[in-house]
VMD Tcl script that draws the C-alpha trace (Angstrom):
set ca {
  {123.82 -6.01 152.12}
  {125.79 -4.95 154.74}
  {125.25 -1.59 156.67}
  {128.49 0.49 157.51}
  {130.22 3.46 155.61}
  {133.56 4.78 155.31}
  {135.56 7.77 154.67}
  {139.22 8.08 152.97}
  {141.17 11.06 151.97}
  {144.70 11.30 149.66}
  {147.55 13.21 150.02}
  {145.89 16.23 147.65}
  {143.25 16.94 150.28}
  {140.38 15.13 148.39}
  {138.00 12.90 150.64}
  {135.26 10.62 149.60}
  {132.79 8.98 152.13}
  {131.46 5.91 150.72}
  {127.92 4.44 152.36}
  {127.03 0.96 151.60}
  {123.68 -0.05 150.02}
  {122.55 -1.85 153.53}
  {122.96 1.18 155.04}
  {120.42 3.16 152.32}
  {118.27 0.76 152.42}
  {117.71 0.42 156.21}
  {118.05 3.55 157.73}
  {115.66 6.74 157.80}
  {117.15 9.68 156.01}
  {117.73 11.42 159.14}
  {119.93 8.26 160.82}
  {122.02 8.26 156.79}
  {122.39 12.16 157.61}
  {123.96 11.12 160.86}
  {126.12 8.44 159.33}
  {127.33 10.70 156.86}
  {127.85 13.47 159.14}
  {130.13 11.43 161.48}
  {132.20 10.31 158.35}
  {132.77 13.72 157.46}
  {133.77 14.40 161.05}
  {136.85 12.33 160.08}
  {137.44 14.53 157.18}
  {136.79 17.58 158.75}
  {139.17 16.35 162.32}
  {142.50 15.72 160.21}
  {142.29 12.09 160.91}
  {141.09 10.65 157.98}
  {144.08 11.01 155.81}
  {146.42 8.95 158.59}
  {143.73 6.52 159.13}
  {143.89 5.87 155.09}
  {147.49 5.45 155.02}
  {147.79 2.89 157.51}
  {144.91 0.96 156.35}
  {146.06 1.03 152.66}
  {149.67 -0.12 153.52}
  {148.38 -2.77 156.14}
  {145.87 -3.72 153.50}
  {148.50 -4.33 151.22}
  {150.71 -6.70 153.37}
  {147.68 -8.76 154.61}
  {146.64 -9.13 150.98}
  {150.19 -10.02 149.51}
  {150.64 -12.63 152.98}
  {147.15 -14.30 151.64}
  {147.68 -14.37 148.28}
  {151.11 -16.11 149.31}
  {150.03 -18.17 151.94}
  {147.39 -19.78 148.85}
  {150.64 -20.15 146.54}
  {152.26 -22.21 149.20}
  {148.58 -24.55 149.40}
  {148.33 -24.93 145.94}
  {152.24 -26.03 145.10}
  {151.91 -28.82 148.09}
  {155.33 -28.47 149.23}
  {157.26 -28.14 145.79}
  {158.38 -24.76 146.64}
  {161.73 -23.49 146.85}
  {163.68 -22.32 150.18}
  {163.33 -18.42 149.06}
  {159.29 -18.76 148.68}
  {158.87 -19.52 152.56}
  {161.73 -16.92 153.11}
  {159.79 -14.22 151.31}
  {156.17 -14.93 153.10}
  {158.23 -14.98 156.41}
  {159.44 -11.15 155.34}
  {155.61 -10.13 153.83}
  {154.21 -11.37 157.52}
  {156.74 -9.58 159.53}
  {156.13 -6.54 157.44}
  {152.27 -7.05 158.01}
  {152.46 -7.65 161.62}
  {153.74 -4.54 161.85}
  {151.54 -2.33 159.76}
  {148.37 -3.88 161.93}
  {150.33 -2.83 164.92}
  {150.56 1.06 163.42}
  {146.91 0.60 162.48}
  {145.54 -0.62 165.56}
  {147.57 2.60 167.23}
  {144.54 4.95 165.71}
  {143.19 6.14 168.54}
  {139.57 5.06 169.42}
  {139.05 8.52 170.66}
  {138.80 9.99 166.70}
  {135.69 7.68 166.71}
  {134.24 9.40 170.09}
  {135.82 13.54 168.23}
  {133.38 12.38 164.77}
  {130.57 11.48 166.49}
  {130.39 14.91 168.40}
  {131.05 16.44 164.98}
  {127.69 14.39 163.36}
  {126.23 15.98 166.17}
  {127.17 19.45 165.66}
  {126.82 19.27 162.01}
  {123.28 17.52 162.06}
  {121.95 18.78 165.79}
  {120.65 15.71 166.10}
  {122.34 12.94 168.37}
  {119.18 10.77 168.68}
  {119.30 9.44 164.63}
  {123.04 8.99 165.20}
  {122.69 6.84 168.32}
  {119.78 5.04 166.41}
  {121.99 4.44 162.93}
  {124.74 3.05 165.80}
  {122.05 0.81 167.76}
  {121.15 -0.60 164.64}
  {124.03 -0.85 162.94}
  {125.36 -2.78 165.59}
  {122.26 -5.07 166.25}
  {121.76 -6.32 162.78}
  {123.88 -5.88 159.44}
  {127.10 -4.62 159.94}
  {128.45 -8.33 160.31}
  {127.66 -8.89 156.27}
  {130.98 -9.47 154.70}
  {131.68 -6.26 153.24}
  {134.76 -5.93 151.10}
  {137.74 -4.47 152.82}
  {137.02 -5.72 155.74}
  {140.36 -5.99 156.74}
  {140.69 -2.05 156.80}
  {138.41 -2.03 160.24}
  {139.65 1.60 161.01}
  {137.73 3.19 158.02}
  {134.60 2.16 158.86}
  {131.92 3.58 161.75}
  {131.82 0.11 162.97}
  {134.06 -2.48 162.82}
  {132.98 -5.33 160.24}
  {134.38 -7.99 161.66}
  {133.16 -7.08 165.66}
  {135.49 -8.76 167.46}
  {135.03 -8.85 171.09}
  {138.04 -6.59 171.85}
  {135.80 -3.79 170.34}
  {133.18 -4.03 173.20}
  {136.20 -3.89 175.85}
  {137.64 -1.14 178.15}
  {140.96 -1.07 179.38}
  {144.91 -1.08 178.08}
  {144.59 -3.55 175.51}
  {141.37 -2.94 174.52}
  {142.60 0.94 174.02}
  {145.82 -0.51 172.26}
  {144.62 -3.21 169.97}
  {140.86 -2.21 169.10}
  {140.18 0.48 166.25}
  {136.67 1.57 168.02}
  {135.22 1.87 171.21}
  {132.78 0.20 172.59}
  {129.30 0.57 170.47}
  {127.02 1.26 174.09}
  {129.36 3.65 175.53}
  {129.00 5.34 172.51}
  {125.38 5.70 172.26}
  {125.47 6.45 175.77}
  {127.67 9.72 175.08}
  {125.54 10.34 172.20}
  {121.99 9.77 174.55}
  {123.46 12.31 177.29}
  {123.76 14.65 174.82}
  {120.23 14.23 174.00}
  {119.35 14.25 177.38}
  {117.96 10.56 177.23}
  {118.48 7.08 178.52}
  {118.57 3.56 176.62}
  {115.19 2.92 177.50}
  {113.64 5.56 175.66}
  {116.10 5.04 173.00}
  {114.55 1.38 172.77}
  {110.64 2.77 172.71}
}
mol new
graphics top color blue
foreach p $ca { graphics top sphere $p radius 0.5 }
foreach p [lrange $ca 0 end-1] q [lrange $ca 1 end] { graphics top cylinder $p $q radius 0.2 }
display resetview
């Protein structure tokens, strides 16, 4: 149900973009255009490939930390001294590849929306897809959700993600959702309020 999409790539050069069925259902063909557009604007930018990569491999730590942190619930205390020695090392290992994912640059989000826009000439059903988006389904749990940086929006919105500033730009995979649109209205020559009517 919810409404986001995604785009990976692997180390032989093939990309998918994957578009959830909240997102077909919801938007007008010319906003899933858009959408789709913008995701290959990852593919086409060079970015995608190094944006899968650190997902997959932080992915993989968070998942291993949970699935130990659940082992430790369920034996109540019964475990041996290497168990809490080996979910110490998994954590370290996965506080660190969320620090390398978090150090994608917001700006690839601002380079793929310009490329929707060339590819589509049309920054008005992007900036719609985004307002919308953003306003109603995107918070659905989705799974994955962990790997923030593939998505067009974040699934998990945290407030960082509507933030300027150093640590927003440091620890926040996208930028803020109206400066976006706003980039995307200028382009179009338009202002929120018309985007609203």
């Amino acid at each position: 149900a919810s409404m986001n999409a995604f785009a990976l790539e692997d180390f032989n050069g093939r990309a998918v973009i994957g578009v959830t069925e909240g997102l077909l259902l919801r938007l007008s063909r010319a906003q899933i255009q858009a959408v789709v557009a913008h995701e290959a604007g990852h593919i086409i930018s060079g970015d995608c490939l190094s944006t899968t990569v650190t997902c997959s491999i932080a992915e993989t730590y968070e998942e291993a930390l949970a699935r130990m942190k659940s082992g430790l619930d369920i034996s109540e205390g019964r475990t041996i001294v290497i168990f809490p020695l080996i979910c110490i090392r998994i954590g370290f290992m996965s506080l660190r590849s969320r620090l390398a994912r978090l150090f994608v640059s917001r700006q690839r989000e601002y380079r793929a929306d310009a490329i929707s826009v060339r590819l589509t000439r049309d920054p008005i059903s992007l900036a719609e897809a985004l307002k919308l988006i953003s306003r109603n389904y995107h918070r659905v749990y989705v799974q994955g959700e962990r790997m923030e940086s593939i998505f067009i929006l974040n699934p998990l919105l945290e407030r960082l993600d509507e933030s300027e500033g150093l640590l927003a730009e440091m620890f926040s995979t996208h930028p803020p959702i109206a400066k976006r649109i706003k980039v995307l209205l200028d382009m179009a020559h338009l202002d929120e309020k018309s985007l609203e009517e």
